[in-house]
N, C-alpha and C positions, 0 to 999 in steps of 0.2 A: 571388523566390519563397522564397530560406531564410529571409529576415526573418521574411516571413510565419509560414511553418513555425515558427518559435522562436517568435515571440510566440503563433502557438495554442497552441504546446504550453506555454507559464508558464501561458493561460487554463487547456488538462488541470490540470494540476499543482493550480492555488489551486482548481479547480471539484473535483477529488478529495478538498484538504483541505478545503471546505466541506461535502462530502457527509459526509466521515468524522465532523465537527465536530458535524454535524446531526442522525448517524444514532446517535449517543451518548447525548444524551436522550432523545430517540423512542424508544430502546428499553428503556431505563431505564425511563420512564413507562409503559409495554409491562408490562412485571414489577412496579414500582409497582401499577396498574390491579390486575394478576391477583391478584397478594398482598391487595389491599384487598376483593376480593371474596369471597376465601379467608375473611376477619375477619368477614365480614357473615354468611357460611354459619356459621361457628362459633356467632356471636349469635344468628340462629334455629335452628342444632340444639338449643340452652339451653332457647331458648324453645317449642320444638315438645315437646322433653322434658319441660319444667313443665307442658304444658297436659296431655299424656297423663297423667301423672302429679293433678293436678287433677281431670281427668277422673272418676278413677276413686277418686280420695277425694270426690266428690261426692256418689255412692251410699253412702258409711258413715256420712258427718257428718249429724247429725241436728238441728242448731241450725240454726234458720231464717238468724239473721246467718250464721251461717258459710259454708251455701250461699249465700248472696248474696254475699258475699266473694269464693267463689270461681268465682262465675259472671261478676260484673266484671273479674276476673283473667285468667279464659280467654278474654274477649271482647276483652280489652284487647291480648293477646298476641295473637291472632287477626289483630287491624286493623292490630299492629306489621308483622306477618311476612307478610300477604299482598300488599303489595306486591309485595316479594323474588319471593316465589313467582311472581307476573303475570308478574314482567320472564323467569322462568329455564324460558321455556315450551321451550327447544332447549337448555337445559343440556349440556355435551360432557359425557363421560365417567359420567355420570347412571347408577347403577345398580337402579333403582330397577324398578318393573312395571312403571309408564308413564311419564309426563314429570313432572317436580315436582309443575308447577299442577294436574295432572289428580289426580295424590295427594293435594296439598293437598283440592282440591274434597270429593274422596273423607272425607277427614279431618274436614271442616268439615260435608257434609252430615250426615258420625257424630253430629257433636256437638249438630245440631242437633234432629235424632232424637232426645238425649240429655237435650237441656234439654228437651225439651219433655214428655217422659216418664224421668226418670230411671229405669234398671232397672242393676243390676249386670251381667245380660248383653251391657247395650248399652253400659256401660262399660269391660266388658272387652275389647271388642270395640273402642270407641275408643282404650285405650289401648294395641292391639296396633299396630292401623294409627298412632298417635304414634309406636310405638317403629320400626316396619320404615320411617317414614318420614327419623325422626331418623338409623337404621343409611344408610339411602342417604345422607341427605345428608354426613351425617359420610367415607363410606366415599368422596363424590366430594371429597371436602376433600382427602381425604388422594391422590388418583390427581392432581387439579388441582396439590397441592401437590408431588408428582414431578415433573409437567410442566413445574412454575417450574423448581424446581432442575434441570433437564435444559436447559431454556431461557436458563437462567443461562450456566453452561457452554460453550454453544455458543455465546452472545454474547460470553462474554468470549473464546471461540477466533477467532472471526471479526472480534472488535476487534483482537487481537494482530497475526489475518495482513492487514488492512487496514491496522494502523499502519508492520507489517514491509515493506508493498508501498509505503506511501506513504513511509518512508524510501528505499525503495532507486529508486523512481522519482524524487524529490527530488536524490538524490544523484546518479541518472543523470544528469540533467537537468542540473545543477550538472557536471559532469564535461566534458557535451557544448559548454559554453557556454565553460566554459574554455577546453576545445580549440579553439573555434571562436575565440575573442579575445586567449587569452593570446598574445604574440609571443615567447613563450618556454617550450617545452615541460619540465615539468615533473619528466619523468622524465631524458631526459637532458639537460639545461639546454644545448638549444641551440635556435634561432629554428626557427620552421615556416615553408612555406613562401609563405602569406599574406605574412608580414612579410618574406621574402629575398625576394620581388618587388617589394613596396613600395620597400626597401633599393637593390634594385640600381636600380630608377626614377631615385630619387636620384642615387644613385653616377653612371648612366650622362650624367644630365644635367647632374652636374659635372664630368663630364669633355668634354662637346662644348661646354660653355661657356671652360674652361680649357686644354683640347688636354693633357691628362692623360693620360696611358694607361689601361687599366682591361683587368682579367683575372679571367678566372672558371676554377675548378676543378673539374668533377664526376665526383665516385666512386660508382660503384655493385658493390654486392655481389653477386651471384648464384652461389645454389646448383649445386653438376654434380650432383647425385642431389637429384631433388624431393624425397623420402622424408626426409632427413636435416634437418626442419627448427630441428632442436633445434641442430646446428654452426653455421648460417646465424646464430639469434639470437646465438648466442655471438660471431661472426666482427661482428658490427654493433657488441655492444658493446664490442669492443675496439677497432672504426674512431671508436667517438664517443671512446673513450678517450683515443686518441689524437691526434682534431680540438679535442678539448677542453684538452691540455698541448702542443701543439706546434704552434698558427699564432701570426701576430702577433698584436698587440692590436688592431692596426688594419684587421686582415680578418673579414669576416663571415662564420661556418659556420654553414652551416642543414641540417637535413632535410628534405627536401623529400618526400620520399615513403618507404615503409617501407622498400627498400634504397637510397637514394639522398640524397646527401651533396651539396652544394652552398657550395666556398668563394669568397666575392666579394673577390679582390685590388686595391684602389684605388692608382692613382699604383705601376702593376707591369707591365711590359714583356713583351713576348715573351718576351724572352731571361730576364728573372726569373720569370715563371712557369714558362721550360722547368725553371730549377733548381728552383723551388718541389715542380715534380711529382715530377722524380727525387728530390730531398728525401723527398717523402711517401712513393712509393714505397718505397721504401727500411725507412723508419720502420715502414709497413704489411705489408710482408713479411718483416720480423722481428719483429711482432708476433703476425699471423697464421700465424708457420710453422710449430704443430702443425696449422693449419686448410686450408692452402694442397690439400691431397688432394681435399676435399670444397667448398672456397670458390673463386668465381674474385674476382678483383678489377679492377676498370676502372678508369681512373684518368684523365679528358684535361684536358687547359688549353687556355682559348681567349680570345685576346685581339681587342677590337674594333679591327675595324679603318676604317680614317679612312672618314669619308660613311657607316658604317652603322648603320643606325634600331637604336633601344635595342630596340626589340621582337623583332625580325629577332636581334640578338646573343642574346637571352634563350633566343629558341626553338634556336638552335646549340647554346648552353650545355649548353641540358636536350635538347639530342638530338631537340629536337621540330620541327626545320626540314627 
C-alpha cells in the first residue's frame, strides 16, 4: 500500500504542475479578451461621438454634397458600431439609462426621425443622446478597466501562492522519498532503520553459514520530565555524536527510531560486546553529563545465540520480542 500511496502522490504533484502550467494562459487570455473589448468600446465611443457631432452639423450645412456626405458617414458608422452594440445587450458595469442596445436603438430611431426631417431641434436632441451615450460608454471603459487591473493583481497573487505551494509540496514530496529510500539519513549520516534490517539479514545469515558470532547493541534515550523536550534532542545529538567518532569501521550504527540507536557488531562475542557496551557507556556518560538530571540512557548488548532464527534475534535486539 506505500508504493501505491507514492506513486498517487507524484500523479498529485505532476497533475498540480499541470494545472498550474494550464491555469497561466487561461488566464492570461482572460485579461487579453477583457483589454481587447476595453479597445473595441474606445473605437465606437469615436465613433458614436463623430456621428453626434455629424448629426448636428447636418442641420447648418446647406450644400446638398455635403449633406450627402454626411449622411453616408453617419450611416456608415452606424452599420460599424451596431454590431458592438447587439453583442453588449448585458454589459457589466454599464452606466448608462438602460442597457447599450436599448440606447443605441434610442439613438438610431433619433437619427432616423432626423434624416427624414432634418430640424435642429431634432438634432440637438440627437446629439444629446450621442453624447450621454458616448459618457456611459466611455465611463464603463474606464470601471471595466479598474476591473482588469484589479484582476491583474489578484492573478498575479494567486500565481505567486500557487507556484510558492507547488514548490513546497515538490519539495515535500522530494523530502518524503528520500526518507523513505535514502539508506543514509541525511541529517545525521547514519543508516535508517529500513537498511539496519536489511543489514542485519545479512549479517545474521553470515554468520549461521560460518558459525561467526554476531552482536547487536541498542541505546535508547529517554526523557525523565516529558516537558523538557529541548535536553532530549540535545542528549540524541551528542549520542549520534558519538556513534559516529567511536565504533569500528566494521560495525553498523543505525537509528532506528527517533530515540533509539542500533549498533550491528559482526564476528563479536559475548564477551566483546560486554566490553563494547561498558566502553559506550562510559564514552556516553561523560558525554552526556550536563544531561544525565533530565536524560536516562539504556544501553544493552545482545548476542545470538546458536539455533536461533535471525528474525527472533532482531525482535530481542529491538526489545520487541
Amino acid at each position: 500500500m506505500k508504493k501505491n500511496h507514492s506513486i498517487w502522490s507524484a500523479y498529485r504533484i505532476t497533475w498540480l504542475l499541470y494545472i498550474g502550467i494550464l491555469l497561466t494562459p487561461a488566464a492570461l487570455y482572460f485579461l487579453y479578451h477583457q483589454i481587447n473589448s476595453v479597445g473595441e468600446g474606445e473605437a465606437v465611443v469615436r465613433k458614436t461621438s463623430e456621428n453626434g457631432a455629424m448629426m448636428l452639423a447636418l442641420t447648418l450645412t446647406q450644400e446638398a454634397s455635403q449633406r450627402k456626405r454626411l449622411r453616408s458617414a453617419i450611416e456608415k458608422n452606424f452599420r460599424t458600431i451596431e454590431p458592438w452594440y447587439r453583442k453588449q445587450e448585458k454589459l457589466k458595469l454599464y452606466v448608462g439609462p438602460s442597457t447599450p442596445w436599448k440606447d443605441f436603438q434610442n439613438l438610431l430611431s433619433c437619427w432616423h426621425e432626423l434624416s427624414s426631417k432634418p430640424e435642429s431641434s431634432k438634432a440637438l436632441e440627437c446629439w444629446s443622446r450621442a453624447h450621454e451615450l458616448t459618457f456611459a460608454i466611455e465611463r464603463t471603459n474606464t470601471l471595466t478597466l479598474d476591473r482588469i487591473r484589479n484582476l491583474f493583481f489578484v492573478f498575479i497573487a494567486l500565481s505567486l501562492g500557487l507556484f510558492l505551494l507547488l514548490v513546497y509540496f515538490i519539495r515535500y514530496y522530494m523530502h518524503c522519498q528520500v526518507c523513505r529510500y535514502v539508506i543514509q539519513s541525511p541529517r545525521e549520516e547514519l543508516q535508517d532503520r529500513e537498511y539496519c534490517h536489511q543489514n542485519f539479514k545479512h549479517l545474521c545469515a553470515q554468520s549461521e553459514r560460518t558459525g561467526r558470532p554476531l552482536s547487536g547493541m541498542h541505546i535508547n534515550v529517554k526523557e525523565k520530565n516529558r516537558h523538557n523536550m529541548e535536553k532530549l534532542a540535545d542528549a540524541i545529538l551528542e549520542v549520534e555524536t558519538v556513534l559516529k567518532e567511536d565504533t569500528r569501521l566494521s560495525d553498523t550504527v543505525c537509528r532506528i527510531a527517533d530515540t533509539e540507536f542500533m549498533i550491528l557488531m559482526p564476528n563479536t562475542a559475548a564477551e566483546g560486546a560486554h566490553r563494547a557496551k561498558e566502553r559506550m557507556d562510559s564514552l556516553l556518560l561523560k558525554k552526556l553529563d550536563d544531561l544525565t538530571k533530565d536524560i536516562e540512557l539504556i544501553t544493552e548488548e545482545k548476542t545470538k545465540e546458536d539455533g536461533e532464527e535471525c528474525e527472533s534475534f532482531w525482535k530481542r535486539l529491538t526489545n520487541k520480542g
